[in-house]
C-alpha positions as CSV (number, residue, x, y, z in Angstrom):
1,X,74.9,22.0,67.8
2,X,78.0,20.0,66.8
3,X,77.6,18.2,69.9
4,X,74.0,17.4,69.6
5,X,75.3,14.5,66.5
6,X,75.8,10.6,67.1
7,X,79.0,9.3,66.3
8,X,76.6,5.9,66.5
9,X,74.9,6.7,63.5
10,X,77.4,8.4,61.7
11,X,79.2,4.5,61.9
12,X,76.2,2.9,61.3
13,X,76.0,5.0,58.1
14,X,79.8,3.9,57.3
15,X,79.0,0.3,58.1
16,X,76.4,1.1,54.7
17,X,78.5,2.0,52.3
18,X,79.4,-0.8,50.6
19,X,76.0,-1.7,49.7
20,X,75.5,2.2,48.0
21,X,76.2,3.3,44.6
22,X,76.7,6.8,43.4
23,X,76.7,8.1,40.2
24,X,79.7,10.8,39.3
25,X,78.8,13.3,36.2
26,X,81.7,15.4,36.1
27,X,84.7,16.8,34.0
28,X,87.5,14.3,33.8
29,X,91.1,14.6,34.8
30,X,94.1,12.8,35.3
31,X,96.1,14.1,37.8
32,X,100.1,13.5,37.3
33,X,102.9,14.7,39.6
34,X,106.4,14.8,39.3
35,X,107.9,14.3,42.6
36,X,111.3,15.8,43.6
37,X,114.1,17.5,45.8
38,X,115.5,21.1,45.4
39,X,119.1,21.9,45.8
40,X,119.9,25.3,44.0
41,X,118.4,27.9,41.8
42,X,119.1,27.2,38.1
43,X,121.8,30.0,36.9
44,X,119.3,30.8,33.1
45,X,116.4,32.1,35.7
46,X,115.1,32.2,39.1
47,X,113.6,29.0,39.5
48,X,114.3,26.2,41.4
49,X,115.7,22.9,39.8
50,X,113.8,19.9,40.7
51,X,115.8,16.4,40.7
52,X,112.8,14.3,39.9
53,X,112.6,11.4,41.8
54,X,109.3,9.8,41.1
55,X,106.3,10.1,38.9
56,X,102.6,9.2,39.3
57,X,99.5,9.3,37.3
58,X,96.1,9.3,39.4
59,X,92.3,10.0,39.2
60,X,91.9,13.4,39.3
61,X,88.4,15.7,39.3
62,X,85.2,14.1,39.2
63,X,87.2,11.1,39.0
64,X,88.9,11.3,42.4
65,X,85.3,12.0,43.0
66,X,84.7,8.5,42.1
67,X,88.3,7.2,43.8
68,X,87.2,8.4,47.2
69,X,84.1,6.7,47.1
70,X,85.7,3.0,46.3
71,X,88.1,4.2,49.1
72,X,85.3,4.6,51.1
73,X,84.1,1.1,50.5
74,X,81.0,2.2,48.5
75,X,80.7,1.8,45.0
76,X,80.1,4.3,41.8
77,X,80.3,4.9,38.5
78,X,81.8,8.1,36.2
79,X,80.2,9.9,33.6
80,X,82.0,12.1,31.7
81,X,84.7,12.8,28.8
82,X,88.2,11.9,27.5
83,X,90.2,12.1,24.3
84,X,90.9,9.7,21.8
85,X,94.5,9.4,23.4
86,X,97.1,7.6,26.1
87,X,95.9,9.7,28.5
88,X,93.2,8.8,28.1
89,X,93.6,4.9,28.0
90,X,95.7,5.7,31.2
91,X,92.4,7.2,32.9
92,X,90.9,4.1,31.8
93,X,93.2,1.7,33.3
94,X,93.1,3.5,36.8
95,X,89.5,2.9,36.7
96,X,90.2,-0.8,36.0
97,X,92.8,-1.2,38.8
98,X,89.7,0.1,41.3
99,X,87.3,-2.4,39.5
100,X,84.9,0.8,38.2
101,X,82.8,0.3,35.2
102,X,83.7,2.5,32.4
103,X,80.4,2.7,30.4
104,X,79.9,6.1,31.2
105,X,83.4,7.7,30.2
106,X,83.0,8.7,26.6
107,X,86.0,9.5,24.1
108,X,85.9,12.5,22.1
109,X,88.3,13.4,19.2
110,X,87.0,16.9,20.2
111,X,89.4,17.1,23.0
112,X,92.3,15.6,24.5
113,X,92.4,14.3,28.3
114,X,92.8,17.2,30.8
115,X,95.6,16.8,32.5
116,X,97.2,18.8,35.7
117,X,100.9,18.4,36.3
118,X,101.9,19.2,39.7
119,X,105.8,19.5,40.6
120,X,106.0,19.0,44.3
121,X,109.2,19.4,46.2
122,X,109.4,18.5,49.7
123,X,106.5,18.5,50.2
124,X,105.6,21.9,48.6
125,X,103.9,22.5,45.1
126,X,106.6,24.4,42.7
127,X,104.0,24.6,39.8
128,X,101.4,23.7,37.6
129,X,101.1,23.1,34.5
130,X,97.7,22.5,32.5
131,X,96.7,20.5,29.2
132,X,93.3,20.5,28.2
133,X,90.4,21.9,26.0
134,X,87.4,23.5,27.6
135,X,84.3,24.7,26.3
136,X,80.8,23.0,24.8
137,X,81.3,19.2,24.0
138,X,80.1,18.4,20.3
139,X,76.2,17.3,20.4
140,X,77.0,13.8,19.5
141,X,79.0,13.5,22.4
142,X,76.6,14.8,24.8
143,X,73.8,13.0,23.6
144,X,76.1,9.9,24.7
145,X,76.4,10.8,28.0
146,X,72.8,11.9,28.5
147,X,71.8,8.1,27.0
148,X,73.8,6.8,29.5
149,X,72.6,8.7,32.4
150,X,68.7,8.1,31.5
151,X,69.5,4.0,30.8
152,X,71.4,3.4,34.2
153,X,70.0,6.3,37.0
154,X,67.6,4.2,37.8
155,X,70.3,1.8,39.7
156,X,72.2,4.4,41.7
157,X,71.0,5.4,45.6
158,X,72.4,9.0,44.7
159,X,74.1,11.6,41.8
160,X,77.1,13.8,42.4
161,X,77.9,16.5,40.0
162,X,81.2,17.5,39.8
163,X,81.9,20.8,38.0
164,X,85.5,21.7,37.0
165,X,84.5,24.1,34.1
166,X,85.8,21.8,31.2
167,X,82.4,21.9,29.5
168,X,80.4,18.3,30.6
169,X,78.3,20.2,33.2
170,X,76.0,22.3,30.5
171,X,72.0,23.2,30.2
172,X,71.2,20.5,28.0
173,X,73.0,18.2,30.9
174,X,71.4,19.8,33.8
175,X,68.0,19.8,32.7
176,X,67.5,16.5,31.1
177,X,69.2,15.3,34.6
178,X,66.8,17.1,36.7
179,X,64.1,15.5,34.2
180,X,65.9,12.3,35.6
181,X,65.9,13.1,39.4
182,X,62.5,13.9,39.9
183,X,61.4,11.1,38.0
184,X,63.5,8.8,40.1
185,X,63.6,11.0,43.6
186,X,67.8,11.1,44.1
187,X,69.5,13.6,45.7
188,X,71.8,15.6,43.6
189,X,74.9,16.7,45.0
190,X,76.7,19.4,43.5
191,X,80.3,20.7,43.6
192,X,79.8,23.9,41.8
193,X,81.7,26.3,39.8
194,X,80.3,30.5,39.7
195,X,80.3,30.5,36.5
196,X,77.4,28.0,36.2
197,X,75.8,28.6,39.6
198,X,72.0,28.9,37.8
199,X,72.4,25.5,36.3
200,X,71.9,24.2,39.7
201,X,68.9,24.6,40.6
202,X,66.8,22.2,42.2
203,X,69.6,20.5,43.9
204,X,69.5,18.7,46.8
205,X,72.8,20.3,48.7
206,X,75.5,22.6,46.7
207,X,79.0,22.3,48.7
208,X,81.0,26.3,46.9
209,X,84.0,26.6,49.0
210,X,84.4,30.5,51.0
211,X,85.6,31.9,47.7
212,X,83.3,30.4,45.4
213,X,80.0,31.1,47.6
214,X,81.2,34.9,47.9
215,X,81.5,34.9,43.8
216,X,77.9,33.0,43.7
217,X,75.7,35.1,46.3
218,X,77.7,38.3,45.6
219,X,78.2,38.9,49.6
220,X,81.4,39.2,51.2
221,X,81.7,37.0,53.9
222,X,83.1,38.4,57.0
223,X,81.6,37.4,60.1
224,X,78.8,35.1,60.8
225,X,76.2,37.4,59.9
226,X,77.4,37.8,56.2
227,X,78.1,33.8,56.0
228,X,74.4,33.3,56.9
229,X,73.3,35.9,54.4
230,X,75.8,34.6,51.9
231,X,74.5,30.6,52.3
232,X,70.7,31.9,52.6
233,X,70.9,34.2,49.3
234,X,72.5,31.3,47.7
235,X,69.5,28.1,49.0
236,X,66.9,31.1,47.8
237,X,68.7,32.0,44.3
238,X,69.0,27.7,44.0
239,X,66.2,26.4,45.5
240,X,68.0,23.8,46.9
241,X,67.5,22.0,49.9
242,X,70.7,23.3,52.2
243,X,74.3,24.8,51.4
244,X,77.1,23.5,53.0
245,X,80.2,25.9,52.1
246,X,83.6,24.6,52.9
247,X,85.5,27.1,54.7
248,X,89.4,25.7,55.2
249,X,90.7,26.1,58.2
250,X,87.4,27.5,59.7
251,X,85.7,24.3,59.0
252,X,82.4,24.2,57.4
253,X,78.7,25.7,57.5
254,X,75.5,24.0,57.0
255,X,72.3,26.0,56.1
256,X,68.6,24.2,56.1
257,X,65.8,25.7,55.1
258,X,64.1,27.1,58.1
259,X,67.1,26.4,60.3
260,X,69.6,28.3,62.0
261,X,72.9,28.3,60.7
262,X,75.3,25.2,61.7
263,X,78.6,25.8,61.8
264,X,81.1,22.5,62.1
265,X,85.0,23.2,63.2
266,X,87.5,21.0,61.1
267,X,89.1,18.3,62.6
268,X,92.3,18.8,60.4
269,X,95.2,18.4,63.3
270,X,97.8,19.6,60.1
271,X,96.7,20.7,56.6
272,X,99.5,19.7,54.3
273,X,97.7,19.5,50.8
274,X,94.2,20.9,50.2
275,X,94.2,19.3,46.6
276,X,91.2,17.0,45.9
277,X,90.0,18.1,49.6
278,X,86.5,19.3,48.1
279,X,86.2,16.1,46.0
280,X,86.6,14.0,49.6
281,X,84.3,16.9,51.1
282,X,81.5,15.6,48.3
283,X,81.8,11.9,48.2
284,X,81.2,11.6,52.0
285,X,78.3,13.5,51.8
286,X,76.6,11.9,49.3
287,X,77.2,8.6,50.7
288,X,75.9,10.0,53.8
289,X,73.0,11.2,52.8
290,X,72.4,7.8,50.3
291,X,73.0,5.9,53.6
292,X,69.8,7.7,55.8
293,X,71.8,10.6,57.6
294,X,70.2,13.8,57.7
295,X,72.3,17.6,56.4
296,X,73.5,18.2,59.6
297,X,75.3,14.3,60.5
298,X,76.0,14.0,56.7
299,X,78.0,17.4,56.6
300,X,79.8,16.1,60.2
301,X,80.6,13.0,58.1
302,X,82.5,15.1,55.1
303,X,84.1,16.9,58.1
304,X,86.1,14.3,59.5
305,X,86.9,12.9,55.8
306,X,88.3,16.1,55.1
307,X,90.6,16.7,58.1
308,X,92.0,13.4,57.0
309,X,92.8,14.1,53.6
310,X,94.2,17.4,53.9
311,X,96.8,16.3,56.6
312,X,98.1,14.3,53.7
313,X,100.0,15.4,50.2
314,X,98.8,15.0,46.6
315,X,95.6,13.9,45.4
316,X,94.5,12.0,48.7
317,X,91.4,10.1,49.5
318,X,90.3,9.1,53.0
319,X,89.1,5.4,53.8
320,X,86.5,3.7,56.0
321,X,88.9,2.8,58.6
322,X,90.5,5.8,58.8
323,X,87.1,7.4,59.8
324,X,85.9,5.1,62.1
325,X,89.5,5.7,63.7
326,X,89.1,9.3,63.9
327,X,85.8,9.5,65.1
328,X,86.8,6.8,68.0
């Protein structure tokens, strides 16, 4: 039961982070939005016309991944791709202005940096528009990030892998990871896509959202019943220590292996912007469970991380302080 968990520890687990390091193995993006007002509909088609009023570039997929744990006061490094391009030096600079090593980012002529471009006028996303090449990186470049991973795991307290589909997360990846894991005994996080849901197996915790764990455990999820048979089908099919699945406004559910069910209400007081929510939802956990909490306390932790970020709009992280403060 919710209230059967210690704030106490959960600060005491906080208090840690800056003494942790995670490692990020993900797909790269760069998230940019165009920031504006609307006045009328244009008279060639009906659309609204956005006055832009500001632009920003930020770290977006596993790299807000990476964001949210400096902004969490722990520290990390990311593994993954980008182009040979000014994207692509721009991704690099917003990992210098948070002081992140960028060893493990590996440039690719293959590709160019994904990019998302968001419009948002008051407050409300207008559209999207995406730049980027998915689909198997070329073997040099994955034997890259592989050397990297097997020279430096050995200095990280935990591993998140973030999975936006761009073509990082791959067999040859996984496996030579999990070589890596066992050798070393980390938990593996894991922000999965359905697509690649049997690469994951052996994980330590998988975190699908409501959607993405109906797609992965082919049950509809309808009641409690379904969302237990849904997360058990899923910790069976994986092998994995426990499933958290991120369920919006309903909160979130934690399943253990021999455990009931345990179900965690959000905290959200306003949901403004869900972007980046599952990448907060991830980096809290890990550092969670890197820090000594067990599923159920580490899960409660991502809770309250999330509630903060979604009550705020764009690519958000949540900070140290701002926990404590909620949890007070």
């Amino acid at each position: 039961m919710l209230e059967n968990i210690s704030k106490k520890n959960l600060r005491q687990a906080i208090r840690k982070f800056p003494s942790t390091r995670v490692l990020v193995i993900g797909d790269i993006i760069v998230d940019h939005f165009i920031w504006g007002t609307v006045s009328r509909i244009s008279p060639e088609a009906p659309v609204p016309v956005v006055n832009v009023t500001d632009e920003s570039l930020l770290l977006g997929g596993s790299a807000n991944v990476l964001h949210n744990l400096y902004d969490l006061g722990a520290q990390g490094t990311l593994c993954g791709v980008i182009g040979e391009d000014i994207m692509g030096d721009h991704l690099l600079g917003l990992l210098d202005q948070i002081n992140s090593p960028t060893g493990g980012v590996i440039k690719s002529g293959d590709r160019p940096t994904t990019k998302k471009t968001r419009i948002v006028a008051q407050s409300q996303q207008v559209v999207r528009v995406d730049r980027e090449k998915s689909g198997p990186l070329p073997t040099e470049t994955l034997a890259a990030l592989c050397s990297f991973i097997e020279a430096n795991i050995s200095s990280y307290d935990a591993v998140i892998v973030s999975d936006y589909s761009k073509g990082v997360i791959c067999k040859q990846l996984m496996d030579h990871l999990r070589l890596l894991l066992n050798q070393y005994h980390l938990p593996m996080i894991i922000d999965p896509k359905p697509s690649h849901a049997d690469l994951f197996k052996e994980a330590t915790i998988i975190t699908p959202n409501h959607h993405e764990a109906e797609m992965m455990s082919g049950v509809p999820i309808v009641d409690e019943q379904s969302l237990f048979a849904a997360a058990a089908n899923l910790r069976k099919r994986l092998n994995s220590a426990a499933v958290l699945i991120t369920r919006g406004e309903a909160g979130m559910a934690l399943l253990e292996k021999d455990k009931p069910i345990f179900t965690i209400p959000t905290v959200a007081r306003e949901v403004y912007d869900v972007t980046g929510a599952g990448d907060t939802v991830i980096a809290s956990l890990a550092l969670g469970l890197a820090s000594g909490l067990n599923f159920a306390e580490a899960a409660t932790l991502a809770n309250f991380a999330a509630g903060i970020v979604v009550g705020k709009v764009g690519t958000a992280t949540a900070s140290a302080a701002e926990l404590m403060e909620l949890m007070a």
